[in-house]
Each structure stands twice: as structure tokens, then as C-alpha cells.
N, C-alpha and C positions, 0 to 999 in steps of 0.2 A: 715245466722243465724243458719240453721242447723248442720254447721259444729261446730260452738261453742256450742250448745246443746249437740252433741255426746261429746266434749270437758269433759262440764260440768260433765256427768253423769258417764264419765271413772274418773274422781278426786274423785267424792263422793264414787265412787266402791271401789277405792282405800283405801279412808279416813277409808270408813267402814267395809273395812277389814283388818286393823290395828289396830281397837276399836276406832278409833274417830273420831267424827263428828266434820266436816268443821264448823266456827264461821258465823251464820247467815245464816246457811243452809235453814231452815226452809222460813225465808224471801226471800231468793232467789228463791227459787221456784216460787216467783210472779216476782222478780227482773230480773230471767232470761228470761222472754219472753219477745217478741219484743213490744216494747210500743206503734207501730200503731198512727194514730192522724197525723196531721199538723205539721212540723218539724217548731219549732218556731222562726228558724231564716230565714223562708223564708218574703222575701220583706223586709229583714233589711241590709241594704247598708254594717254596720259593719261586718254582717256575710257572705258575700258575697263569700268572701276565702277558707271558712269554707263549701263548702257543701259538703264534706264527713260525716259531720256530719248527714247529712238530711234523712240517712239509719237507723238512729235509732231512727226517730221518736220523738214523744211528750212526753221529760221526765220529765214534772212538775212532783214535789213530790216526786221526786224520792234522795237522797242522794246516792256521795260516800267516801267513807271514804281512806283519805291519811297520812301514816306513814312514818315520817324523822326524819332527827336528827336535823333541819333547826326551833330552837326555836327563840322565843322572844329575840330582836326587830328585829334580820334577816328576819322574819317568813313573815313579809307584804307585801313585795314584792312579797313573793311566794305568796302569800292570796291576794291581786290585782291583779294580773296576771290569777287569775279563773276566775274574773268577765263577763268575753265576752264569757266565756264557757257556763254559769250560764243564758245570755245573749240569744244565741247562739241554747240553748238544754233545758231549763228550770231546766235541776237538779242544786243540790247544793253542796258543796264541804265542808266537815266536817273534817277541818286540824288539826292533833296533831303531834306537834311538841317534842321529847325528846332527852335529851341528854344519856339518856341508851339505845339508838335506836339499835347500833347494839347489845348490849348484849340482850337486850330484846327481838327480832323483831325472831329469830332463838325457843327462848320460845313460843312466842305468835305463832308460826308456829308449831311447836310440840304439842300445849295445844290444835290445835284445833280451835285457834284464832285469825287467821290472816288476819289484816288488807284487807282493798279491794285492794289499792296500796300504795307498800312500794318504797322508792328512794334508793336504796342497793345502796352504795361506791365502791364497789370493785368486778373484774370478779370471783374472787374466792369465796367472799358470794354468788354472782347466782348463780352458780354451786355447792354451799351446800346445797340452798333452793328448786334448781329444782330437784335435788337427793330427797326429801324430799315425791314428786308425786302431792306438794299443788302449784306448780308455771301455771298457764294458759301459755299457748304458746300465743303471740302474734296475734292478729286478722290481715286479711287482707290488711284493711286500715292502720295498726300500720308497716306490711311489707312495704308497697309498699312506706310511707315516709322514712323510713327510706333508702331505695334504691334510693331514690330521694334527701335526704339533707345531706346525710350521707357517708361517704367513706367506703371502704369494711371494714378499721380497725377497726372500731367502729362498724359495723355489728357483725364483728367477737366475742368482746366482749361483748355482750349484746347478744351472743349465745350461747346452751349445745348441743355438737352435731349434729353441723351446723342446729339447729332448734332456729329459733328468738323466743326469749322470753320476753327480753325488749330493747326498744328502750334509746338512749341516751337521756339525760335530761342536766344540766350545766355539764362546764368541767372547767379544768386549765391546764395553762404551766407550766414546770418545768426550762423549759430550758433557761434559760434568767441570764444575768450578769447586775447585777445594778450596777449604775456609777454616776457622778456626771457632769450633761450636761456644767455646768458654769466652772469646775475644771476643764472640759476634754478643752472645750473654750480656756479657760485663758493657758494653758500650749500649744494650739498647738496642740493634742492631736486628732486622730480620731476614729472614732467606728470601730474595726475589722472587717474585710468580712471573711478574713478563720482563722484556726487555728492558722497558723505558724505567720497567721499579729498580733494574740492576744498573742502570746510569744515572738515577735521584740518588742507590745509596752509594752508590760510588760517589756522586760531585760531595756528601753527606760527611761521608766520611776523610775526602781530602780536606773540607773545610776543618775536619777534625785535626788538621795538620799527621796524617796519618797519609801513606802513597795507598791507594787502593787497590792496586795492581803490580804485583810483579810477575818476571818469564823468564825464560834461557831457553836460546834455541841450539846451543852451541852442540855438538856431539862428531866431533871428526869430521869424517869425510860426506857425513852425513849431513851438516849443519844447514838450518834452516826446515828440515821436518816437519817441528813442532808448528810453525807459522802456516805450514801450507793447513796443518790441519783447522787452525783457527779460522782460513778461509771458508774452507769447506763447510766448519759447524754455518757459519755466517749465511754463505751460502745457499743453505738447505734453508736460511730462513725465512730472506729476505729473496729470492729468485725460486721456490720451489722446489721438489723433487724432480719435477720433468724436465725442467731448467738445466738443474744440475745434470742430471742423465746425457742429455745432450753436451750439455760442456766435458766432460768424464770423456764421452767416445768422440769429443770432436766435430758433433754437428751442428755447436755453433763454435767460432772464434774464440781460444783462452781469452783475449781482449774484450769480449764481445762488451757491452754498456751494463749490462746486469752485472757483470763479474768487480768489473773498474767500480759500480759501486756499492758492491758487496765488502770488496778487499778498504774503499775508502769508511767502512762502517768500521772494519776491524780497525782503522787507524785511530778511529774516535779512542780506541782505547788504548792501542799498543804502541802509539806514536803522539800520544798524550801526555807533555810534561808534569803536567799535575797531577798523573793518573801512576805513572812508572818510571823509575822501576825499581818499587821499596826495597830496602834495607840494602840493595845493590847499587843502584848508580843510576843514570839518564838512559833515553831512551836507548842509544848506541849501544849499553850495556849488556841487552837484549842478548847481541849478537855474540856475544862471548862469555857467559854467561853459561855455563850445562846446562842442560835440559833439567837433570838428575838434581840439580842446586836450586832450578827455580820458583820451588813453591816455599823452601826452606825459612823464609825471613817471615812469614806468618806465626813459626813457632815463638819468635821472638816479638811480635806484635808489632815489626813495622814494617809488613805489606797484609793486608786482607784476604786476597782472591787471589787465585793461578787456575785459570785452564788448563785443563790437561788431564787422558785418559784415566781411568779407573786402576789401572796396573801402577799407577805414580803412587799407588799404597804401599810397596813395597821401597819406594824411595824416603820414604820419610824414619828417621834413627830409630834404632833399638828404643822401645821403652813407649814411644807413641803411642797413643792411644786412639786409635782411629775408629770412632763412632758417631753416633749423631747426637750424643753429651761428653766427647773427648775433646782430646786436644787437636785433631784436625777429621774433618771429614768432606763430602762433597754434595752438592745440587746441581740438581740438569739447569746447565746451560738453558735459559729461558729463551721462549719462544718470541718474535720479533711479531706477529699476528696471528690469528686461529685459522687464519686461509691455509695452511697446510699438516695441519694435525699439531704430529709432538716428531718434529725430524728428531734421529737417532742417525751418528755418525760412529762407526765404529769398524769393527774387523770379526775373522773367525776364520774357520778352518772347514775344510770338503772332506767328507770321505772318499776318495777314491779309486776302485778300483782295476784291475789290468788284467784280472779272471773272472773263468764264472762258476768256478767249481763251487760243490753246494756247500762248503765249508765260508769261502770266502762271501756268498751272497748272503748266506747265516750270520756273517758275523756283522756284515754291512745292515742287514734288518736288524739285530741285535743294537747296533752303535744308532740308530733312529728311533729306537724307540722311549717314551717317558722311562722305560723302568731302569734301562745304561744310565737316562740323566740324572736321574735321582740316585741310583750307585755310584755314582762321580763324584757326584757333590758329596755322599757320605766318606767316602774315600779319599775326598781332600779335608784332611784335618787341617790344614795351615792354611785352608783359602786359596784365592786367587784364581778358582776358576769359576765358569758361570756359563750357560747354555742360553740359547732361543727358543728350546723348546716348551713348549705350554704347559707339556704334562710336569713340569720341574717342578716341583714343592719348593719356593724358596727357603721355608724354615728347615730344608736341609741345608741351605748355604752356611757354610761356618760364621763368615766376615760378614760385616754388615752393608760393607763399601761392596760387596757382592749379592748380597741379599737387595739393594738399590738397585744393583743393574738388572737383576734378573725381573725385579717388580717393571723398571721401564722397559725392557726388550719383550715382559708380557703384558702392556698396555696396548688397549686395543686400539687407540689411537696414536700408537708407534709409528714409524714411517721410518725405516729401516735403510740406510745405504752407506753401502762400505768406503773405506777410503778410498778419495777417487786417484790420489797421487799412485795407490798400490794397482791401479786400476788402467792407468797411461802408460804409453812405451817408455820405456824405459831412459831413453834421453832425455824425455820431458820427466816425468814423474820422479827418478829416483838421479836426477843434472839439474837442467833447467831451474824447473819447478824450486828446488830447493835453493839453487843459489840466488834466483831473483826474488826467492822473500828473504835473503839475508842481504841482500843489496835493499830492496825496497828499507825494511828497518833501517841501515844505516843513511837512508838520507833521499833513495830514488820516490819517485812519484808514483803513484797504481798505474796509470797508462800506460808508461816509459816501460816499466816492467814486465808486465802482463804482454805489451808487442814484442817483448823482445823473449820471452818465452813461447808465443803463439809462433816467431820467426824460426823455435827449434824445434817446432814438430815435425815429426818426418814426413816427406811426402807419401810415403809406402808405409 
């Protein structure tokens, strides 16, 4: 406990010689000391798992307060899944859910007012909030899970500086090609193991006079998204992880030669007349096209495959049957050679917090450990979530399209890294980036594009 007190009172030193006072200062001064007492999940069978927790004592009365972007009616799963905390420690869990979470959450950090724990989206917000001096480093018991359920990749990103600051919370795949289990059946058809067998049955099934591929990258102001993520899966497969790592932070050229022929690999397929873009149009189509439309002509049997995240479960109509003998489901994106394991391209969420009172550092060891991930998953009846954590029993997962990510994100020859678009300043990754793959699709070259995105990164 003493080490999170010296914690504490190097943030407020900080805060107060910047001119501002940390939100609930005043309160913490009682919040930060240890709460002593009966740790109240002792002799309770349910908290049995749980005695890391029994370090911090008897926190009736005690409230913490959590910021996400995780609203109504998402929210109850998350708000069920406190209960055994609640159980467990006696505090209570005061959730606000918003959908201007990231715009706000950087304000509410600057003003002085920062939430107890916020769920940050992306490695690149922690590392603008811990720049900041308001982020706590992670407690002990928050280390030592995550060293336990966790892989180093995911360490890595829920760190400034090789100093843990937050632990991983839900995650997603990116990497997965949806299909049609009963189409793939009825034709003969089998699910590819590598690369080269997902371009035999691709040229296999164009000769079937059938497009084997269709997309949409289209989504507002956002368009082109979906394309950069196809780079990326490619990417990781054909250039490496370390490759990529370096292109993500810039130390080599977005143009650099591995990228130009990483992006001309995706061409083979998304700038392929015979290949796309079923039951929609040419390849142009692409671009105008929703994202939320583009796997849709598989239910109709004239396109076969659409890449795209594991959450595209939720886009397919009422009535669907998403399994792996329904009417649509999904395979990992195959691997291009064995030289770099099983890349995983995807996303998730940080815990992180902005106190250290023993309430909030409870609830953050609570939120990493096996036993939150497997109440999580029991507490979403409708799916749609899924963890990295090891300890997770996938046959908690409801869906099955969730039960598959959680079995690849615990494959121990995973290779785990997040999207590097969410990962770039922000002129590149969420400008640039996107408009020169919706330019590329309609007609530009990989070279042309890729310089002329590498010309918008910022110099600073």
C-alpha cells in the first residue's frame, strides 16, 4: 500500500503544479487509505477465486466510479458482471456509459476530472492520457494477472515505457473471412488452411461462374476503413510482426517496398475482376458499397467470402443463422507462411485508471482477473463479447462466431496486434490512410498511394 501512496501524492504534486486539482481529491484522502476490517468475501464459496482481493479489506461504502463508451442496452452485461465484485469487496460500481467517451474522457482528464476508471479503445489514447501525469501505474496484483492470463502482446499494449498501466479488458478479431457453411456444403467447397488453398478455391469457384469475393468500404466520413484493415491482416502476413510494428510507429516509410507489396497482394483479390464484387457490381463498386452491405450477397449465393471483423455478426438480418453448419459464419484469414506463427489483427479495450484508492485498484485487479472473464461472458446472453484472457472458458461464450475468437486469441501460436490505423496520428490513420485506400480501389496504383499517404505524416 505504501508504494501506491508515494504513487498518489507524486500525481497530486504534479496536478498542483500545473494549476489543477485532480476530480475528488479532497475525497480521496479518506478513499486512499487502506480500509482494514474483514474482507467480505471471506467464507463465501463465490469469492473463493477472488482472494487477491482480501488485501484491500472491508470496502462497504465505498464507491467506484467507471467511464466507457459501453451505453444502453449494451451497458448490462457490463453492470452484471460487477455484481460478484460488489459481492466479493462490498463497494459499489457507479457506471456511466457515453457515446462522446473518447472526445470527452481527454477533457474530463485536462479539467481536472477524471473518472476513477476509464475503458480507453486504443494504445495510442493511453499513451496520450499517461503523458498527461493523471494515469496511476498499475498495482501489483493488476501486474502479476496480467502476466498470468495474458500474452506479452497485450502487456505491451496496455504499456508507456515498459511501465504497466492498464490491463486488457474485451477484445476482437479482425482477421476472419465470412462464408456461407450450407453454400460452401452444397458446392463441394472446403474452408482454406493456407493462403495459396484460399486463391485455388477462389480462381475454383469463379470458374464456377460464381464472384468469389465481395466488399464495401463505403461508411461516411469514414470510408475506406475496412480496406486499410485488409492491408494490415496482409500485412502481418507477408512482412511480419516486426515489420509491421515498425510501419505502425513510422520507422520505416508507409511506402516502404514490403508495404507497396503487401497492399499489391490485397489487389490480387480486391482489384480482381473475376474475383469481385458478387452480387454488387465491379470493382469501383467497392467504394460505394457499406461496409454493413458487403458480405450480404453470400446469403443469396452470389458472392462466397467477405473479410471482415468478427462484430460483422451482428450485421447479417434477423433470422440468420450464424454458426459453423448455418447460413453464414467465419475462418481465420489464412496464413501467407509458417515464418510468423498465426498473426491476429484486431482491437480491445484498457483498463484505466486515474486513482489509487483501494476501492478503484480492487476493482481494476477484479476486471483482470480469469473469474470477471468468465462472468462476462456468462452475463452476455446475446453475445458479442469475448476476452484475451486465457483463464476464459470459451464454452461460456454464448455465439459461436465468439466461441472462434476466443479459441484464436488463446492459440498459443497467436501473434496478436492491434489495428495499426487506431494506432497512427490521427491525419494519417483516421485521413490519409482511409482516403488513399478508397482512391487506390478506384483506380490509383499501391506506390502512387502509399507516397502520397507517407507525404501526410506529420513531421512532429
Amino acid at each position: 500500500m505504501a508504494l501506491r501512496n508515494r504513487r498518489r501524492m507524486a500525481l497530486v504534486a504534479a496536478a498542483v503544479s500545473a494549476g489543477l486539482v485532480l476530480a475528488g481529491c479532497a475525497d480521496d484522502d479518506e478513499g486512499g487509505e487502506a480500509a482494514g476490517g474483514t474482507w467480505p468475501g471471506e467464507d463465501k464459496a463465490e469469492c473463493e477465486d477472488l482472494e487477491q482481493l482480501a488485501e484491500f479489506g472491508d470496502l462497504s461504502g465505498r464507491e467506484v466510479g467507471v467511464y466507457t463508451s459501453i451505453v444502453a442496452p449494451e451497458d448490462k452485461p457490463q453492470i452484471d458482471s460487477y455484481k460478484l465484485f460488489t459481492t466479493c469487496t462490498g463497494a459499489e460500481v457507479k457506471y456511466e456509459g457515453s457515446k462522446e467517451f473518447e472526445a470527452q474522457l481527454p477533457v474530463r482528464v485536462q479539467a481536472g476530472n477524471p473518472p476513477d476508471i476509464a475503458f480507453v479503445p486504443q494504445p495510442g489514447l493511453l499513451k496520450t492520457l499517461v503523458a498527461t501525469g493523471k494515469v496511476v501505474e498499475a498495482p501489483d496484483t493488476v501486474s502479476d494477472n496480467v502476466d498470468e492470463f495474458f500474452g506479452e502482446d497485450w502487456r505491451a499494449y496496455g504499456s508507456v515505457d515498459d511501465t504497466l498501466y492498464a490491463a486488457p479488458l474485451g477484445a476482437n478479431v479482425k482477421s476472419f473471412v465470412w462464408y456461407s457453411p450450407t453454400m460452401f456444403s452444397e458446392n463441394g467447397w472446403t474452408v482454406p488452411e493456407t493462403w495459396d488453398d484460399m486463391i485455388a478455391l477462389s480462381d475454383t469457384i469463379a470458374a464456377a461462374g460464381i464472384k468469389p469475393w465481395c466488399a464495401g468500404i463505403e461508411s461516411g466520413e469514414a470510408t475506406g476503413w475496412p480496406a486499410t484493415d485488409w492491408l494490415e491482416d496482409v500485412l502481418l502476413r507477408t512482412a511480419g510482426p516486426d515489420a509491421y510494428d515498425d510501419w505502425v510507429n513510422h520507422e520505416i516509410p508507409f511506402n516502404d517496398p514490403q508495404v507497396v507489396e503487401g497492399l499489391d497482394q490485397v489487389g490480387e483479390i480486391l482489384k480482381n475482376d473475376e474475383y469481385v464484387n458478387g452480387g454488387i457490381g465491379d470493382v469501383k463498386s467497392i467504394a460505394t458499397t457499406a461496409f454493413q452491405d458487403g458480405g450480404l450477397p453470400i446469403l443469396d449465393g452470389k458472392c462466397a467470402m467477405h473479410r471482415q471483423a468478427g462484430f460483422y455478426a451482428a450485421n447479417w438480418p434477423e433470422g440468420t443463422v450464424v454458426a459453423e453448419d448455418g447460413d453464414a459464419f467465419a475462418f481465420y484469414l489464412p496464413t501467407v507462411s509458417d515464418e510468423f506463427g498465426r498473426p491476429v489483427l484486431g482491437g480491445g479495450e484498457f483498463t484505466t485508471a486515474f486513482s489509487d484508492a483501494p476501492e478503484v485498484a480492487a476493482l481494476q485487479t477484479y476486471l483482470s482477473t480469469d473469474v470477471w472473464a468468465n462472468e462476462k461472458a456468462k452475463n452476455t446472453p446475446a453475445g458479442g463479447w469475448v476476452s484475451a484472457n486465457t483463464g476464459l472458458d470459451v464454452a461460456n461464450l454464448v455465439s459461436p462466431i465468439d466461441q472462434l475468437s476466443g479459441e484464436i486469441l488463446q492459440d498459443p501460436e497467436a501473434v496478436f496486434r492491434f489495428d495499426g490505423s487506431d494506432q497512427m496520428p490521427g491525419e494519417v490513420g483516421a485521413n490519409s490512410f482511409w482516403k488513399g485506400m478508397t482512391a487506390w480501389i478506384t483506380g490509383e496504383d499501391s506506390e502512387t498511394v502509399l507516397s502520397q499517404i507517407e507525404d501526410s505524416w506529420p513531421s512532429s
